[in-house]
C-alpha positions in Angstrom: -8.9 123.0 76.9 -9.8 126.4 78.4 -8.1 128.0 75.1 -10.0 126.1 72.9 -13.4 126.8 74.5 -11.9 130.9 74.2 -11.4 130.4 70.3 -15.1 128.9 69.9 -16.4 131.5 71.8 -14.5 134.2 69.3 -15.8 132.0 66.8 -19.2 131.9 67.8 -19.0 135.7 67.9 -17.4 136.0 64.6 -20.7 134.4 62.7 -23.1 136.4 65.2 -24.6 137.8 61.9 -25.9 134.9 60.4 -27.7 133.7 63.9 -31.0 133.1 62.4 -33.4 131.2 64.7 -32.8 128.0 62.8 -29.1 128.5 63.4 -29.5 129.6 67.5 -31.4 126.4 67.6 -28.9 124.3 66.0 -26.4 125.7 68.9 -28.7 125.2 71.7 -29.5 121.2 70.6 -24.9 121.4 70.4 -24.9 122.9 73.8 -27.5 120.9 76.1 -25.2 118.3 77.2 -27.9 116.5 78.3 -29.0 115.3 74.7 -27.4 112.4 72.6 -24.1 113.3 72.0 -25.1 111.9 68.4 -28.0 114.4 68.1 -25.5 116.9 69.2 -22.9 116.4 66.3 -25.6 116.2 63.9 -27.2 119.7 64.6 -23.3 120.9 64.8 -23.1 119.0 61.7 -25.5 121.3 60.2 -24.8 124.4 61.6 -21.2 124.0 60.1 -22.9 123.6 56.7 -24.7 126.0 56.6 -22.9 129.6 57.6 -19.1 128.3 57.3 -18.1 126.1 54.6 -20.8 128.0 52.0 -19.9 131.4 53.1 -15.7 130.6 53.6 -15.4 131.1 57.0 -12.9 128.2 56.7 -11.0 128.8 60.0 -14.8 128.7 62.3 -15.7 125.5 60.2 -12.2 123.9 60.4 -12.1 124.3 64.1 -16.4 122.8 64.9 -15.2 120.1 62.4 -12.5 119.1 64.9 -14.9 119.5 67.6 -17.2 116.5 66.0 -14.1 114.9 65.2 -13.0 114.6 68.4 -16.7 113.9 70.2 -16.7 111.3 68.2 -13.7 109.3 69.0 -14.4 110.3 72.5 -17.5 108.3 72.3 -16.6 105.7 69.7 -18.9 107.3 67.2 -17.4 105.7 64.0 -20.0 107.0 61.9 -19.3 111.2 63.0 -15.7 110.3 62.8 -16.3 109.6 59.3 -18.7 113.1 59.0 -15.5 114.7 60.9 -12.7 113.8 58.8 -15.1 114.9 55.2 -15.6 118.1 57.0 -11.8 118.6 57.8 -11.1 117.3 54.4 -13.3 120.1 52.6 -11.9 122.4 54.9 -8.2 121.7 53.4 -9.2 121.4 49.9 -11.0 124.8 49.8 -7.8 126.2 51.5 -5.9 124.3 48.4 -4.0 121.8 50.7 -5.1 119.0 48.3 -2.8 116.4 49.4 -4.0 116.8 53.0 -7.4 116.7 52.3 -7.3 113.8 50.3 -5.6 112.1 53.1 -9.0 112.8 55.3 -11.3 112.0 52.9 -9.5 108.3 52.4 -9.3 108.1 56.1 -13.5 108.8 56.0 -13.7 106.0 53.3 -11.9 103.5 55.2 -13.7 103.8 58.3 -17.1 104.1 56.5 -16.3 101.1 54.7 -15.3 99.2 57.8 -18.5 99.9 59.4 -21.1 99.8 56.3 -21.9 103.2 56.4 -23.5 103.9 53.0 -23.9 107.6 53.2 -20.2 108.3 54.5 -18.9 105.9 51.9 -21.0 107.9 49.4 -19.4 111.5 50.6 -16.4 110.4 50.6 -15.7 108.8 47.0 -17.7 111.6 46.1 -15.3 114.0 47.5 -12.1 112.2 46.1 -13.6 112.6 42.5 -14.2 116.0 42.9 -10.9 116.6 44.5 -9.5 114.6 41.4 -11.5 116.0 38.8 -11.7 119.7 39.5 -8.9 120.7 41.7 -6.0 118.1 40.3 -8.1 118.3 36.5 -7.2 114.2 36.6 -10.6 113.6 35.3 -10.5 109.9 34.6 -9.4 109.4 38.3 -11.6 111.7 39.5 -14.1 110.0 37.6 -13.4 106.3 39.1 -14.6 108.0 42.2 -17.6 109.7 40.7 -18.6 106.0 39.0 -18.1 104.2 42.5 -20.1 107.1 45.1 -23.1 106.6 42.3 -23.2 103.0 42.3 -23.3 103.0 46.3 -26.1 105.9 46.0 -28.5 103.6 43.5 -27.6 100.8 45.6 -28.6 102.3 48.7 -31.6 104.4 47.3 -30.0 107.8 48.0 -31.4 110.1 45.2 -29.8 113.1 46.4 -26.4 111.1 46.3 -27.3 109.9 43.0 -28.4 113.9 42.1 -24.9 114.8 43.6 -23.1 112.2 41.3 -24.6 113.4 38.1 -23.3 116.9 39.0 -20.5 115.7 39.0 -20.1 113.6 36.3 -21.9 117.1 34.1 -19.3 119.3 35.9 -16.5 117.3 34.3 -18.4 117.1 31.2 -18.5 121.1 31.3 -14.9 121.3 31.9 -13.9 119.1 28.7 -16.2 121.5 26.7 -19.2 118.0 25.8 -21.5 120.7 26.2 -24.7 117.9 25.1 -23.1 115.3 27.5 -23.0 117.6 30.6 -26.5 119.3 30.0 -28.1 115.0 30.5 -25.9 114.9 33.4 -27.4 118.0 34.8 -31.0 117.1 33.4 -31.0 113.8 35.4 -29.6 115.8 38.4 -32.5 118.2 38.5 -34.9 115.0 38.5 -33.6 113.5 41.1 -33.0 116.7 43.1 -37.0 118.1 42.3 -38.1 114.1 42.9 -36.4 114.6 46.9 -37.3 118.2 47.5 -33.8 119.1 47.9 -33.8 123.2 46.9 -30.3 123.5 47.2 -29.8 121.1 44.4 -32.5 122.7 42.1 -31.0 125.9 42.2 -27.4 124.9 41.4 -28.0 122.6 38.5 -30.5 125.3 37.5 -27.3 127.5 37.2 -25.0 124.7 35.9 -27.7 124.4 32.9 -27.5 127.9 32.2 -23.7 128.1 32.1 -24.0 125.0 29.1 -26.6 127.2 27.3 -24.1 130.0 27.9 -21.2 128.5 26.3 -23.8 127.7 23.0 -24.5 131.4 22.9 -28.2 130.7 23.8 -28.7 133.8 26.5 -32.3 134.1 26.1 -32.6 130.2 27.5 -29.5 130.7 30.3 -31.3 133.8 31.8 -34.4 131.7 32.1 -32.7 128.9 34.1 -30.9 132.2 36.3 -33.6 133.5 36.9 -35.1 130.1 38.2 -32.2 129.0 40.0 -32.4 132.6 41.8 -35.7 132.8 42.6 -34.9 129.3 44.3 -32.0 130.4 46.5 -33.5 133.7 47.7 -36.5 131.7 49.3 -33.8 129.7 50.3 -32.6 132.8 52.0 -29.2 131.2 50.4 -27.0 134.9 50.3 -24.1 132.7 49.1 -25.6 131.1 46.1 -27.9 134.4 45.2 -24.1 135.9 44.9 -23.2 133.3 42.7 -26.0 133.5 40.5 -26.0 137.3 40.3 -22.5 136.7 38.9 -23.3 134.9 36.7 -26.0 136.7 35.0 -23.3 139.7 35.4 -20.9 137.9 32.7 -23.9 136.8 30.6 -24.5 140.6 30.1 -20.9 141.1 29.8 -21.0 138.6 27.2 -24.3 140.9 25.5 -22.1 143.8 25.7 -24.8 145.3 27.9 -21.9 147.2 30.3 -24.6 148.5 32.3 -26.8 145.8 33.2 -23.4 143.7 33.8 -22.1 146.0 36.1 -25.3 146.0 37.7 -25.4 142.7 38.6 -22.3 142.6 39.2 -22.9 144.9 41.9 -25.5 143.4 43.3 -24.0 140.1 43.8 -20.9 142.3 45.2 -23.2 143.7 47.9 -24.1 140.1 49.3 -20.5 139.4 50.1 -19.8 142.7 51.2 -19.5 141.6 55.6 -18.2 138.1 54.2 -15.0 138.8 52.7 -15.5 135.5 50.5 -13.1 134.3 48.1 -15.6 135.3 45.2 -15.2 138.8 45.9 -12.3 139.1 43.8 -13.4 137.0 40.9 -17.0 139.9 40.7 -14.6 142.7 41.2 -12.8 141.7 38.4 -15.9 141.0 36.5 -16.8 144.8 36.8 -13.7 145.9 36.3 -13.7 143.6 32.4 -16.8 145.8 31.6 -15.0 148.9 31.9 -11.8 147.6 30.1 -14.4 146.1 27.5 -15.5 150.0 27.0 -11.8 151.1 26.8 -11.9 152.9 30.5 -9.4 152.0 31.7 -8.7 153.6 34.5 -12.2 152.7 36.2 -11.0 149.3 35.2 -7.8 149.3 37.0 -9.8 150.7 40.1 -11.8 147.3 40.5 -8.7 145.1 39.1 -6.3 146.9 42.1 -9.3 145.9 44.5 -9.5 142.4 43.4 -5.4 142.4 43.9 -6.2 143.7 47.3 -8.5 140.6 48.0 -7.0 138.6 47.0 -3.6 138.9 48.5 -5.6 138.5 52.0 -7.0 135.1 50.4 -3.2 134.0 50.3 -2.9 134.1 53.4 -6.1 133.0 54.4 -6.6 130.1 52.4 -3.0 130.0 50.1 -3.6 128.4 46.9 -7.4 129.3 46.6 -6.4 132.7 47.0 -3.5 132.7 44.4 -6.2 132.0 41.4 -7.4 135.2 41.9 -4.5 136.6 42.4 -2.9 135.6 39.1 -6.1 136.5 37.4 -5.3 140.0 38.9 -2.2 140.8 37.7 -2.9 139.8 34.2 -5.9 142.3 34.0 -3.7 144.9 35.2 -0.9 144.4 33.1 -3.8 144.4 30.2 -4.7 147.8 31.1 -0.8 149.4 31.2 -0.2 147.9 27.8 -3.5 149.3 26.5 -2.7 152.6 28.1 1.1 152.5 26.6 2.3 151.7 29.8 4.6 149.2 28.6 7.3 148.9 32.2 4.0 148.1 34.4 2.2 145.8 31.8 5.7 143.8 31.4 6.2 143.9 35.2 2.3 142.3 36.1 2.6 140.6 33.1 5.4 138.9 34.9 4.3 138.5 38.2 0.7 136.7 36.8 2.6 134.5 34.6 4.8 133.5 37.4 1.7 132.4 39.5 0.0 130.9 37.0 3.6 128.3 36.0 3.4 127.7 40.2 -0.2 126.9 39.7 0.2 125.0 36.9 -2.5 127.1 34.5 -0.6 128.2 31.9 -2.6 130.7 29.8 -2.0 132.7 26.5 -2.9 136.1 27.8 0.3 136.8 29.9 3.1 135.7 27.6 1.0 137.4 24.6 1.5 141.2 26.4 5.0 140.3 27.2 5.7 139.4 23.6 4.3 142.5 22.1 5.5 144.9 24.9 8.6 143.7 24.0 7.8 144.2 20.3 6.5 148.1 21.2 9.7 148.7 22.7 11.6 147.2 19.5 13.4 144.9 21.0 12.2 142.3 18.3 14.1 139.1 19.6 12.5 138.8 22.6 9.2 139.5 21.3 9.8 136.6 18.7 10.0 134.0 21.7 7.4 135.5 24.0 5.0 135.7 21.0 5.8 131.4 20.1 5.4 131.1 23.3 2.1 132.4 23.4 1.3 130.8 20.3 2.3 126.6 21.4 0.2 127.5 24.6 -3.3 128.7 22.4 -2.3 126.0 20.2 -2.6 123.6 22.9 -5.9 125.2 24.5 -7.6 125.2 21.1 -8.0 129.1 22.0 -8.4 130.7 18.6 -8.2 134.5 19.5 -4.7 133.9 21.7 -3.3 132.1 18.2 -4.5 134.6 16.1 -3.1 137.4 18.4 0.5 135.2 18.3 0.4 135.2 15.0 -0.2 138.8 14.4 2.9 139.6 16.8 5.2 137.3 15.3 4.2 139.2 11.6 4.7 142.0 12.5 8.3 141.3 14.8 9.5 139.4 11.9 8.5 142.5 9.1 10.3 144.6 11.2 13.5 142.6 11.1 13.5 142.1 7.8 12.9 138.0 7.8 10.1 138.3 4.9 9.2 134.7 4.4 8.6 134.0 7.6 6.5 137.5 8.4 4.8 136.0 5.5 4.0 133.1 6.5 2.4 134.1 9.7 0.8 137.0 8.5 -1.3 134.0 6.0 -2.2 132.7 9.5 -3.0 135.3 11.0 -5.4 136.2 8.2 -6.9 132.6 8.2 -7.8 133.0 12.4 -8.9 136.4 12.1 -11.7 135.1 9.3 -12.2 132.2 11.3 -13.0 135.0 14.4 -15.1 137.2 12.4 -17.6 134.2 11.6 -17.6 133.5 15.1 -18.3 137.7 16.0 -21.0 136.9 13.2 -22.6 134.6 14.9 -22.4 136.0 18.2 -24.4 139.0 16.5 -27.0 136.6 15.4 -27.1 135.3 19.2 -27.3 138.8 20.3 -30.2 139.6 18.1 -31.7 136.1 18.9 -32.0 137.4 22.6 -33.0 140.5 21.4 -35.6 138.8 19.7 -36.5 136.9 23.2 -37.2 139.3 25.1 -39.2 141.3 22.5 -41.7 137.8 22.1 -43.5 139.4 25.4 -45.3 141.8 23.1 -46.3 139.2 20.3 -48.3 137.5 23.5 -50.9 140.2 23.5 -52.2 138.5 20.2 -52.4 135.5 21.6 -56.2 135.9 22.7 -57.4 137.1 19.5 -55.6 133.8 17.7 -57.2 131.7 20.3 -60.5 133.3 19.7 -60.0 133.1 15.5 -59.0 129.1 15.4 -62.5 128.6 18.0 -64.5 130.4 15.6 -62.4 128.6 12.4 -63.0 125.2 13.9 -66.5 125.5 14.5 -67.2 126.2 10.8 -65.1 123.4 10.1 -67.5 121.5 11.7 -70.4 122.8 10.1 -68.9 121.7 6.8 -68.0 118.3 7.8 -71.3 116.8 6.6 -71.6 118.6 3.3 -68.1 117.5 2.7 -68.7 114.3 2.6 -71.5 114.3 0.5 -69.7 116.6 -1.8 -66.5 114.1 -1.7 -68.8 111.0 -2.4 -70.0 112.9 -5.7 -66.6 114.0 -6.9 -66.1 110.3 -6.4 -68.4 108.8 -8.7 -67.3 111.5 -11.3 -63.7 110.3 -11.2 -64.9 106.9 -11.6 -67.0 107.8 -14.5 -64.5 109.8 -16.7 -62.6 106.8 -18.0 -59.6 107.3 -20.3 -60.3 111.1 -20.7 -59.9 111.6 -17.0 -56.6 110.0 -17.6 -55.5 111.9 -20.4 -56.3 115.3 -18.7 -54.5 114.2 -15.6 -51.2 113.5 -17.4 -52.1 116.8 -19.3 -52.3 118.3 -16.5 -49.8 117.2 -14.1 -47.2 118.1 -16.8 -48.5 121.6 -16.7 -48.6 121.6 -12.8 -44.7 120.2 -12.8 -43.3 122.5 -15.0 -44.9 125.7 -12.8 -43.6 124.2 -9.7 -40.1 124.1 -11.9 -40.1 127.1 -12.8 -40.8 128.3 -9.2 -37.9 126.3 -7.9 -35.3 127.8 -10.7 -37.1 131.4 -9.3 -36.1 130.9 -5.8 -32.7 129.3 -6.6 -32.1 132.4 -8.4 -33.1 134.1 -5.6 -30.0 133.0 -3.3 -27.3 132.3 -6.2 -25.7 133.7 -8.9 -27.1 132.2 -12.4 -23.8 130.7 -12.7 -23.8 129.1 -9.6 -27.1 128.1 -9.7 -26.8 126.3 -13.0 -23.7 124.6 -11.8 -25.3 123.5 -8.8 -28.1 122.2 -11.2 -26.0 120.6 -13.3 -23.2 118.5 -11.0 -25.4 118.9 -7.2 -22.5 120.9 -6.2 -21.0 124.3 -6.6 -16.9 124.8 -6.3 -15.4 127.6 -4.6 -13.9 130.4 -6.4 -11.6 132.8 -6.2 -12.5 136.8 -7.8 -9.9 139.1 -8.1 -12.1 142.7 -7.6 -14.7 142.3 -6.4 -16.7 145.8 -4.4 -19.0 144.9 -1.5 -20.9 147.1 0.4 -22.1 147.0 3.9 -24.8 148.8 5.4 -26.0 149.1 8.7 -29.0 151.7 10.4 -27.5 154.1 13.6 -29.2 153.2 17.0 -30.9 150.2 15.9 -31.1 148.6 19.5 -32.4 151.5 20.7 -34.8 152.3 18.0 -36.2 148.8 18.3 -36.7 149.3 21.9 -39.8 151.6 20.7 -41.3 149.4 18.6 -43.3 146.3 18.4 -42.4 143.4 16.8 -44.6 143.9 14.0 -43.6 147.3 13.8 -39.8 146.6 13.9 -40.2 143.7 11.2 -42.1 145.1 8.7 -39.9 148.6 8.4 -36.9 146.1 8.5 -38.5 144.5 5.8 -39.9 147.6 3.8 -36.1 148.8 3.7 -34.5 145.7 2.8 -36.8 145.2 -0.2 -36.1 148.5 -1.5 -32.9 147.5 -1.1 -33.4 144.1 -3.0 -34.9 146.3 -6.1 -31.4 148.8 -6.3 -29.8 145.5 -5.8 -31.3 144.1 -9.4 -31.1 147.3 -11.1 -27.3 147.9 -10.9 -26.6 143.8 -11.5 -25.1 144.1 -8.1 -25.5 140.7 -5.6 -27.2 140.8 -2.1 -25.4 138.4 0.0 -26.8 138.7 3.1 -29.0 140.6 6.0 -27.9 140.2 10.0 -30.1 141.7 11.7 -30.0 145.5 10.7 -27.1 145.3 8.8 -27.4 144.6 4.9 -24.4 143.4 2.8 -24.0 143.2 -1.2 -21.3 142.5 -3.9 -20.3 144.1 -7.4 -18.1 142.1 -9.3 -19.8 138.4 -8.7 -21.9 138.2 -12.4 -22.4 140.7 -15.1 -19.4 142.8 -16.5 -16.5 143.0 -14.1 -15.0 146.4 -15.7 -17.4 148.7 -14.2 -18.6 146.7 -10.9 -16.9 149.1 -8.8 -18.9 152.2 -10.1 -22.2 150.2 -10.0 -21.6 149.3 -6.8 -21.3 153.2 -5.5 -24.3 153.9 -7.5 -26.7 151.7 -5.5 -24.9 152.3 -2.7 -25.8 156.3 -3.2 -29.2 155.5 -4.0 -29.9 153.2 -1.1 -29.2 156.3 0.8 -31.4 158.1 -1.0 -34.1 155.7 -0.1 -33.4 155.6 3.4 -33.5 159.6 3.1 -36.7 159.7 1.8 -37.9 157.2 3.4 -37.3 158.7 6.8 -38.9 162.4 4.9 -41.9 160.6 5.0 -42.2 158.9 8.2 -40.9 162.2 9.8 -44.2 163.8 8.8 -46.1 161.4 10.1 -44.4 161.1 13.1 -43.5 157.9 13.3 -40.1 156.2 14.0 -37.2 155.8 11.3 -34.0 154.6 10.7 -31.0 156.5 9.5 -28.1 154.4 7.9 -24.2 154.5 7.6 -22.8 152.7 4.5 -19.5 151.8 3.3 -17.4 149.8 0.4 -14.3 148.3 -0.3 -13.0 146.9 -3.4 -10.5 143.7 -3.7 -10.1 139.7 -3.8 -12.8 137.6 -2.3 -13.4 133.9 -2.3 -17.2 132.5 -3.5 -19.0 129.6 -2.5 -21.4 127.6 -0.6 -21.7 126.6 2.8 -24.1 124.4 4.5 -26.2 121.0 2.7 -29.5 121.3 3.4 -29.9 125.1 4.1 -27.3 125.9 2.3 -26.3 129.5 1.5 -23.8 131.8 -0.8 -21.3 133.9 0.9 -17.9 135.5 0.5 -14.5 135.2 2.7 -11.1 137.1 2.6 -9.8 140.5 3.8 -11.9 142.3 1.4 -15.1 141.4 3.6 -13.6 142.6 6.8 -12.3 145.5 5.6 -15.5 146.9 3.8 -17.4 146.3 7.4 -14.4 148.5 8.4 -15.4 150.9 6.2 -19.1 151.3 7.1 -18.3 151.7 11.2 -15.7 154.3 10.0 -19.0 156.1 7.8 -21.1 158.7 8.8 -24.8 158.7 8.8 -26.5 159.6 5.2 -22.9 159.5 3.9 -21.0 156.5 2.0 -17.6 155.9 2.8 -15.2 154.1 0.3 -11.7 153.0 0.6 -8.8 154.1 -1.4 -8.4 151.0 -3.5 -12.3 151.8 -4.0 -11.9 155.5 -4.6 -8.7 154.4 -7.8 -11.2 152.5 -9.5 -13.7 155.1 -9.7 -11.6 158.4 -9.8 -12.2 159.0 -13.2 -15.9 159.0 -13.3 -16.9 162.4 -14.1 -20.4 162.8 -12.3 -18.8 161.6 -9.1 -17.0 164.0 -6.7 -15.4 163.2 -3.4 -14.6 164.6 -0.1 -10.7 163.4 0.9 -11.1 162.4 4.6 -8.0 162.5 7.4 -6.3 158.7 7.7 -8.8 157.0 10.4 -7.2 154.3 12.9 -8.8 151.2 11.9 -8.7 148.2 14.0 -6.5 145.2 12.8 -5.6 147.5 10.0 -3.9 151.0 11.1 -4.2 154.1 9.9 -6.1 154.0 6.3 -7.1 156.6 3.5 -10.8 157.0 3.0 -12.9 159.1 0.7 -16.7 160.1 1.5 -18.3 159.6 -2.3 -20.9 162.2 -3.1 -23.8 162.3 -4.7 -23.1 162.7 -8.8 -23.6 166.0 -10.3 -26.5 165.4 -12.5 
């Protein structure tokens, strides 16, 4: 006994920072023996909850859990031996012991169902379906809990139960990627939680719905539900949860490719845990340490990943299995590094080690067997790269994880080339083709996301015209008014004139509407021409649908203007819009004078095909001609605003020439693009240009060689990513 009362005092001690009043006075109700000993394990009950269990301090909150525990059998208190056991239960199951604390939480369900005890009965099917769901990933078990704790919570009235159920039932929704499903979970969650006051709950389901918008890509609307959810748990005074939210915003950023702002919150959410040694620390230190890998630094990267390993070898023997997570996740980010570096023995050696873990954990991931398959394959020993690389490739396969299969596949192409087995490097260099497409639609998109938040954030300064619009409708509206009774008489006139005209009226209308139809044709056939070839247009006319097709050279350019982020950082909305728009149409004009097809604007960049209509022969050189002049434009263009000091862009361009695929995507906004190699390469070609130059590639550069009024500039081979070293040419301006 006097040993135990030795270790709570080191205990008590131990969480001496976090003594804030409310905290001192739930240890003085714990320690005036002269209260109910029920009122005694409640505020101990509480005082557990709130420093130890939130902030890890697993061994102080193991050992007062046992203290209630054993009160309460001491004084026959049934329903604290129930609270007891759910605390010793979450103790174990944070420390990974899972079988053990599934043992306690049964043992609180029996009891609680012995005795009626709605609230215990509630904790502890709730606990078994999170135990099941997210720890064991047995989701339809974990789920039979989830469906029983919310039935006993609606019975009983409990909103907050009911709240904690939906969480749940969203959090498992999360996990199985039914993105729609879990964001109602969470939605009915924050009712409930808002409709009993219960801040804790707001702010976490504030940052569950922001991870679901997350995953969609939506960052503007996450960071609005971060910034709720941490505005929540500051006046919470919540350290714990502000951490967690700070992280989070830190991998949205990471996600923006914003390094700095990532790091920054990284950081900051860092310095919360700092005195706490939590098990997080190691998941944000690897977080900063990805945003320095992300910019190729890898040695600041390794810094933070070798702290993470440091962590989180403590956590192993701390807490065991919780620990090892990070600990796997450690070793794989630092063999990641080596094999970037062309440390090939290290990255094979933590490549090891992390896959190891993650086979005793039972998380088998892509990433590890992927840099032990092509280490193996930079070293030449061929064989073994072969099986590391399936390997990789069944286990992205089986997590539907697209960049891990098209990685596999690349491996395997390029191990079998170099042993000679040519239908089979063949084969897998097809696939590997077909994911990295897939992948660039996908980086696509996340541009459009990227400027979508962009976009966000810039909506602040289109709110300064909101007065003025206000004050215009008021103004537009009360002439309306004024009008209304001359209207009417007016209408009743035109009325009786209608009625009057007879059969003429009749005629004239017919006459008319003909007229009226064939305008609004023509208009229609306009703007279809607008977005599609003639050809496709007329065979979209003809059938209401337009095949695929395949073109054997076709030259597409890709444009793009140097800084834009920053540049739009100095301008307004309007501003930004209207020179985006002033270049593109220029654009659009060089575009119809060389017969060349736009296919599409992203944000600043500008892309267009030679080859698609017209005379095929000669594509390539018109292409280079409007691709010359639309520098010229942007030249001048920037001349001019120079001088009247305002902002302008300049522009990189660049064009490849080879096989595309044509079509349509989409039904009821549809829209004309191109696919293949050809597309990613030209974009290679642009980020390889200069600014005010236009780089071409050298199956660009044989089909225009022999024009005489074109002269080029023979650039060193440039590493291209994906592709190797390549020849490129910088195409002058022609002589004349």
């Amino acid at each position: 006994m006097r040993k135990t009362l030795n270790l709570f005092s080191l205990l008590l001690l131990s969480i001496s920072s976090y003594a804030q009043m409310n905290l001192d006075s739930l240890m003085g109700i714990w320690n005036d023996k002269t209260q109910a000993d029920t009122i005694r394990m409640e505020a101990l009950n509480k005082f557990i909850w709130e420093p130890m269990m939130l902030d890890d301090k697993l061994d102080s909150g193991e050992v007062l859990s046992q203290l209630i525990y054993d009160l309460a059998i001491k004084t026959g208190s049934r329903k604290y031996e129930v609270i007891g056991l759910n605390n010793l239960g979450a103790c174990q199951a944070l420390r990974g012991n899972i079988p053990m604390a599934i043992e306690r939480f049964e043992q609180g369900l029996k009891i609680a169902e012995e005795i009626g005890y709605p609230r215990g009965i509630f904790e502890s099917l709730q606990s078994l379906g999170v135990t099941y769901g997210a720890f064991l990933n047995d989701i339809p078990k974990g789920e039979t809990y989830l469906s029983r704790s919310l039935k006993v919570a609606e019975e009983s009235n409990n909103k907050e139960g009911m709240a904690k159920a939906f969480t749940a039932y969203g959090k498992d929704a999360h996990r199985q990627n039914k993105i729609l499903e879990a964001r109602e979970y969470y939605f009915k969650a924050l009712k409930l939680g808002l409709e009993t006051e219960s801040k804790g709950l707001a702010y976490t389901i504030n940052q569950y719905l922001a991870g679901t918008y997350a995953v969609e890509g939506n960052y503007a609307k996450a960071i609005d539900y971060l910034t709720i959810a941490l505005q929540q748990a500051e006046a919470h005074g919540n350290h714990h949860q502000s951490s967690h939210i700070l992280t989070a915003f830190g991998g949205i950023y990471l996600s923006l490719e914003d390094y700095s702002k990532s790091v920054e919150y990284f950081s900051r959410a860092l310095d919360l845990l700092d005195e706490l040694n939590h098990r997080e620390t190691a998941g944000i230190l690897m977080g900063i340490g990805g945003a320095y890998a992300k910019q190729k630094n890898y040695p600041k990267a390794m810094e933070y990943f070798f702290s993470a390993l440091k962590v989180s070898e403590k956590l192993v023997k701390e807490m065991g299995v919780v620990g090892k997570y990070s600990l796997g996740g450690s070793f794989v980010s630092l063999a990641y590094c080596y094999y970037e570096s062309g440390d090939y023995k290290n990255a094979l050696d933590y490549a090891m080690r992390g896959l190891k873990i993650g086979e005793e954990l039972g998380m088998i991931n892509a990433e590890p067997y992927a840099i032990i398959g092509n280490t193996y394959r930079k070293s030449g020993q061929f064989t073994k790269a072969i099986t590391w690389c399936n390997k990789s490739l069944t286990v992205a396969e089986k997590n539907l994880y697209i960049e891990g299969q098209r990685d596999a596949c690349e491996c395997l192409y390029q191990s079998y080339k170099s042993t000679n087995q040519d239908s089979k490097a063949l084969i897998f260099h097809e696939r590997f083709t077909l994911f990295k497409d897939s992948l660039n639609k996908n980086e696509t998109g996340k541009k459009l996301q990227r400027m979508e938040f962009s976009k966000e954030k810039m909506a602040d300064s289109l709110m300064q015209q909101k007065d003025k619009m206000e004050v215009q409708m008021a103004h537009e509206t009360e002439i309306h008014q004024k009008n209304n009774t001359r209207n009417i008489f007016l209408g009743s006139g035109i009325m009786l004139f209608v009625l009057s005209g007879g059969l003429w009226s009749r005629l004239n209308f017919t006459r008319k509407s003909k007229a009226v139809l064939q305008i609004e044709k023509d208009r229609s056939e306009s703007l279809l021409l607008n977005i599609l070839p003639a050809e496709v247009a007329e065979e979209l006319k003809q059938n209401g649908e337009a095949l695929a097709r395949d073109f054997d050279m076709v030259s597409i350019i890709f444009t793009d203007f140097k800084g834009f982020t920053e540049t739009s950082g100095n301008l307004s909305a309007g501003e930004l819009v209207g020179e985006l728009n002033y270049c593109f149409k220029g654009f659009d004009a060089i575009m119809e004078k060389y017969g060349i097809e736009k296919i599409k604007t992203i944000g600043d960049a500008y892309m267009a095909a030679g080859g698609l209509q017209g005379s095929k022969e000669d594509a390539a050189i018109r292409t280079v001609r409007a691709a010359l002049e639309m520098q010229e434009f942007i030249l001048k263009r920037k001349a001019a605003q120079d001088a009247a000091g305002l902002m302008a862009f300049e522009m990189r361009a660049g064009i490849h020439t080879g096989p595309v695929v044509a079509g349509i995507v989409g039904v009821k906004k549809f829209q004309y693009d191109i696919w293949g190699d050809t597309v990613n390469t030209a974009s290679r070609m642009e980020s390889s240009s200069e600014v005010g130059r236009v780089n071409i590639s050298e199956s660009t550069y044989e089909e225009i060689k022999d024009e005489s009024d074109f002269t080029f500039e023979k650039r060193e081979k440039i590493q291209v990513k994906g592709k190797g070293e390549m020849e490129m040419y910088f195409v002058l301006h022609p002589a004349s």
